[in-house]
Structure formats: C-alpha cells, structure tokens
N, C-alpha and C positions, 0 to 999 in steps of 0.2 A: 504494500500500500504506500504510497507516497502523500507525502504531506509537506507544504512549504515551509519554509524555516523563514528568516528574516534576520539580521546581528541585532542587539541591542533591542530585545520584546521579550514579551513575557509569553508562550506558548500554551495553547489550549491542549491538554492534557488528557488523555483518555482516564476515564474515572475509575475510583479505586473498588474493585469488586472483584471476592473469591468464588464467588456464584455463577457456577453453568450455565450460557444465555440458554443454552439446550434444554432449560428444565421447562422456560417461556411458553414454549410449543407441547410439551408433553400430555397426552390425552389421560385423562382418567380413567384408570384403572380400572379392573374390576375388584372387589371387595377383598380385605385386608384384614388383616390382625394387629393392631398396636396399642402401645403402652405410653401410658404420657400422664402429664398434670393437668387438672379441670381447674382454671380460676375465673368465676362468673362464665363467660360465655366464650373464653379462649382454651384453647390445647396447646401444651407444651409437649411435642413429640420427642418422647425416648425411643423409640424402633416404631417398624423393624430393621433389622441390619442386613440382610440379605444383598441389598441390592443398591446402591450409590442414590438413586432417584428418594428412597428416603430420606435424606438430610437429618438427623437427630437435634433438638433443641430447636426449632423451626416450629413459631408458633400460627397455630391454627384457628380458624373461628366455624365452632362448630353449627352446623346447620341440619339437626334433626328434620325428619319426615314428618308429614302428620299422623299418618298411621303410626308410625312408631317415638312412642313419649321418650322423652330424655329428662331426668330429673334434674334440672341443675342447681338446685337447692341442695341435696342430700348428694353430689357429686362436686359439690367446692368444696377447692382444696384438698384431694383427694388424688391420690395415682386407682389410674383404672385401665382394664383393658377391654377393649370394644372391636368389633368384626365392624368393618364400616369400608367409603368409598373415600381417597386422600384426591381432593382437587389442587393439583399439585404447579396449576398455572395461576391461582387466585388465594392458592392456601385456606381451605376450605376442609374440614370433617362433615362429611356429608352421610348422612345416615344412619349414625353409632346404633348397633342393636348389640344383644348379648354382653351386656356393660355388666362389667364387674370389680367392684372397690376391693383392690390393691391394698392401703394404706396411706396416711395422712401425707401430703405434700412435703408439709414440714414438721420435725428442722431440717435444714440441706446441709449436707458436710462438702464441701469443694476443698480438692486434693489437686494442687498445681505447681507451678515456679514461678518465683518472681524474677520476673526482668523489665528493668527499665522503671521501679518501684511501680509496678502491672503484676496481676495474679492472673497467668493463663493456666485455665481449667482443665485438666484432662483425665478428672474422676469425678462424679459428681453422686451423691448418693441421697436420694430423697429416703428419707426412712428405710425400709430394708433395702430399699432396690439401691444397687450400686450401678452405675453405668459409665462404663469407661472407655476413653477415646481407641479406634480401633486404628481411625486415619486421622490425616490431617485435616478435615474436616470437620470432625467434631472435633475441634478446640474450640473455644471462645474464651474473654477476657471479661473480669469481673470487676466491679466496683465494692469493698465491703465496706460498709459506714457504719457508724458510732456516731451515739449522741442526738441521733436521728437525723442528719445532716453531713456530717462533717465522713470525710473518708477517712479510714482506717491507716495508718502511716506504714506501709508497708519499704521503704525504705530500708532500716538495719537486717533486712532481710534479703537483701541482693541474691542472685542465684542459690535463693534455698530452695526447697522442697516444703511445702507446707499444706497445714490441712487448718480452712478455718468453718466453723458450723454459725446458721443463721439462718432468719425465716425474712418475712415481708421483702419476697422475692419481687424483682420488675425484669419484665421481658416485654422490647417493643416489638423486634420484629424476629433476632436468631440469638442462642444462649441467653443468658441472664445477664443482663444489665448492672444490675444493683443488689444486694442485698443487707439487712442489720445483722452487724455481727453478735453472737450472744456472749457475754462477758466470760475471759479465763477460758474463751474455748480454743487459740490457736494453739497450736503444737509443730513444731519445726521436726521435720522428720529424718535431715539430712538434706546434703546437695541435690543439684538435677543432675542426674544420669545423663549420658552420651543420648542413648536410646531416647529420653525423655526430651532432651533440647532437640532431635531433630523431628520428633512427633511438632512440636510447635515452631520450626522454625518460618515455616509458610504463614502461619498468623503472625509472629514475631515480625515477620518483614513487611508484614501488610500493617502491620500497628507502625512500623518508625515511616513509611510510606507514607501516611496518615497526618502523624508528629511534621514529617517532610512540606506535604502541602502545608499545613495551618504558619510554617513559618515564611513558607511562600507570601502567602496571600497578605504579610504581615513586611513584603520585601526584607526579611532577615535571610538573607541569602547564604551566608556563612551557614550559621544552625540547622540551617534545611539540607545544607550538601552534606552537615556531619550527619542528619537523619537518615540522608539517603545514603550515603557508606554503608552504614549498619544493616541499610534492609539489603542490600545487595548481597554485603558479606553473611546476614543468616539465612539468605536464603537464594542462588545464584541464578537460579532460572529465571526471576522473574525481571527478562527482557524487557519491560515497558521503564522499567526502573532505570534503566541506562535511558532513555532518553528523556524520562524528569529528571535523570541529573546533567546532562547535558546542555537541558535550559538553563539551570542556574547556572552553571558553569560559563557561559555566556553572559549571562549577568555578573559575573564575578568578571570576566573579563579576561579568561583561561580559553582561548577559541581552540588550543590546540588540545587540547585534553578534551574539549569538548567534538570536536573532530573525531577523537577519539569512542568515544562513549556511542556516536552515530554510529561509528565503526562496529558497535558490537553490538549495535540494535538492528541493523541493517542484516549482519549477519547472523542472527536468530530470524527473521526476516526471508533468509536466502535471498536478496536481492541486494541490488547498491543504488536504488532511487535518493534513499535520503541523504549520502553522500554526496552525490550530483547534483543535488538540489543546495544543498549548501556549500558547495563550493560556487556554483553559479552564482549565490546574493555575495559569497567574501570575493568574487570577483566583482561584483557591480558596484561595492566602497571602497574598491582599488587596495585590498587584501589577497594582492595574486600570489604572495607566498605561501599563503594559508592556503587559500583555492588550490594549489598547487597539492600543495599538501591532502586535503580531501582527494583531490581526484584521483591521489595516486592509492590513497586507503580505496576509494571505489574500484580501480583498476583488480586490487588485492582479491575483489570481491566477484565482478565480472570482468574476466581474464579474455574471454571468449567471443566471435562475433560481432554482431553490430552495434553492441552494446558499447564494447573495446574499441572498437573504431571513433566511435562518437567520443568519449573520455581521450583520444590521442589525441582528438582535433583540439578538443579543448584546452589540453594541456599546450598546445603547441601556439595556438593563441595568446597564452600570457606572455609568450614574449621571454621567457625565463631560460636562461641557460639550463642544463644538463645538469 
C-alpha cells in the first residue's frame, strides 16, 4: 500500500487495534456453550476456547427470546453457563437457554506482571473458576483502585509477578477495566517468567504504542520515540510501529534513521513504494543526499524490473556522484 509522506508533518497513522477486522464479517453461529459473568444486562465471556473467533473477556449484551425467559434479576453477578447463539459482529448473546448458576462473580483474584507500573492479567479467577491466558489474546490490562478513586501504586512492584483480589469490576468493551482492591489482599509471588513476559508481550507493545501516540498528540516527541523503542523491542512484529516511529523521527529531525525505519516497514510490506515516495518529497526540498539515500534502501528492496529501472533514473537525476 502506498501512502504519501511529506518532511516536517505530522502523519495520519493507522489506528491502534489487536482485533481481527475478520471477526467484522463473521456470520452467527449456530448455538454454543459458554461461560461468563451476568452484570444487569451484559456478559463477560470466559469460553469457549476451542476456537480463536471466541475472544474471552469480550463483553456481551444479552438478548433473550420471548419464548425463552432469562432471569436477570437472580443471574446478576453471577458466572453461569448457557447453550445460546454469540453474535459475534455486534456482540450480542442471543438466546441463552439451559442457564445454569456457576457461582458468584465476585471476588476476582487477577494473577499478572507488572510493567510499566501496568498489571497485565493472564489469570483471572472469579470464584472457583480460574481462567487462564492460553494466547496472547487473552491478556488485558487492569486498573486496581483504592479508596474508591484513586489507583493502586503498583510501582515498587516493577517486573513482579503478582496476585491482587477485588470486586466492583468495570468492563467497557474487552477484559476488565477497573477494579476495588480488597485491603491486605496483594501477595507478590515472584518474578515474571520468560514464558510469562512473552505471553504478554503483544499487549505490552500495544500499551507503550498507546503511551506513544498520547505523547504524540501532546508534540512530546522525545517520550513518544522512547515509547515507541519499547513497543518495538517487546514485541518485533509489529511493523506498523516502525512507521509511527519514523514520523517522529522526522519530527525530531533524524530523516536518516527515519529512512531507515520506512526501510523496515516497506519490507514487512514486500514492496518499496514508501521508500520512493519519500525520497521523491527529500528531493522536492533539495534533500538529494537523503533522497539518495532512500532510493538506494528502495533499490535494496526492488532489485528487479521496472521497478529498478525507475529508482536508477531517479537516482541518476540528482545529479550526485557515485
């Protein structure tokens, strides 16, 4: 895909989201078994695990038949399990029959790491049910407050391992939001495991990616590139990361490092449009060293063809020795 570039702008950025556009399109199912929380009229999906299209912690708004009652009075706050139909484009529980109460919601015990004074979840135990992260998908990241307000200082806890318990859970739209912690319940259980930091390191990079834009949009340009180091280094795949740091980087005023960084978006990519395209605008502000420079990272990229052909001419146009 190609997209303009410009020197000195601030670039429109593809949005930050770990969610399958392919979930968008998916047809409803036919009827299912799962397990989850009832609070008033939403579902907090625990399973099933079988299958990637159910997403766990992924809340639901249930939509009973008229033939078939749903008590939601004597099913709040409550884990239950129900045969029912998941509308998985509008998130929707459609039809819950054969509903049977599990055990009380709360308290919740979440078992995670802290990083970046952040509690990523990858045990979550409502009452007996324990449910624990299989992938990297089921992580999410929690808020635990005290005091009724105020967040929990999870600081002198840097890369531990921890377990803290609490109830008046908030879930807007995937895992838990927020929770009050219940006094004298945390317990440090030891470090994170190898195994354990790379279970979360795909949310981990999507949280400092996150951290990244908000100092963006704040023109702290520094803070944002150190944000975006960190998502890169926990988590390497995710190519779109090299090209939000490549804008700042441009704004810092580093075009060759940021040359760079296209370089390695282009090539997750397979192609070398975005290279070409910015070397054509550092040629139009009489940056032909740089241009230079990009087109030979393009060259790097499309070696081959007419493509090749076009990048020589270019090259040969700046006028630049050998």
């Amino acid at each position: 895909m190609k997209r303009g570039i410009i020197f000195i702008s601030v670039f429109s950025i593809l949005a930050f989201s770990l969610v399958p556009l392919s979930w968008a399109t998916m047809p409803m199912p036919s009827n299912v078994d799962v397990t989850g929380c009832v609070t008033g009229k939403d579902f907090l999906l625990f399973g099933p695990h079988e299958t990637k299209d159910y997403q766990r912690f992924y809340k639901y708004t249930i939509n009973p038949c008229s033939n078939i009652p749903f008590d939601f009075k004597a099913y709040d706050k409550k884990v239950i399990t129900a045969n029912t139909a998941l509308n998985l484009r509008d998130h929707h529980l459609v039809c819950p029959r054969d509903v049977k109460i599990v055990g009380p919601c709360e308290p919740v015990t979440f078992t995670g790491c802290v990083v970046d004074k952040t509690l990523f979840v990858f045990k979550t135990t409502f009452g007996s049910i324990a449910i624990n992260a299989k992938e990297a998908h089921d992580i999410f990241r929690t808020v635990p407050i005290i005091n009724d307000k105020e967040p929990f200082d999870l600081s002198p806890y840097e890369g531990e391992k921890i377990q803290l318990t609490g109830g008046n859970v908030t879930s807007q739209y995937f895992g838990i939001d927020s929770f009050t912690v219940v006094p004298k319940s945390m317990k440090v259980t030891g470090k994170c495991s190898k195994k354990e930091s790379k279970l979360l390191s795909q949310t981990v990079s999507g949280y400092y990616r996150q951290k990244a834009d908000g100092y963006k949009k704040e023109k702290k340009w520094q803070m944002a590139l150190d944000y975006l180091n960190k998502a890169i280094e926990s988590h390497l795949w995710h190519c779109i990361a090299y090209w939000e740091r490549h804008d700042i980087k441009m704004n810092l005023n580093k075009i060759k490092e940021a040359v760079d960084d296209v370089y390695l978006f282009d090539k997750c990519e397979e192609g070398c449009a975005n290279l070409e395209q910015l070397g054509d605008n550092l040629r139009k502000i009489g940056e032909k060293a740089l241009a230079s420079y990009a087109y030979h990272k393009a060259l790097d990229l499309c070696s081959t063809g007419e493509k090749k052909e076009q990048l020589l001419g270019k090259l040969k146009s700046l006028g630049l020795k050998p």
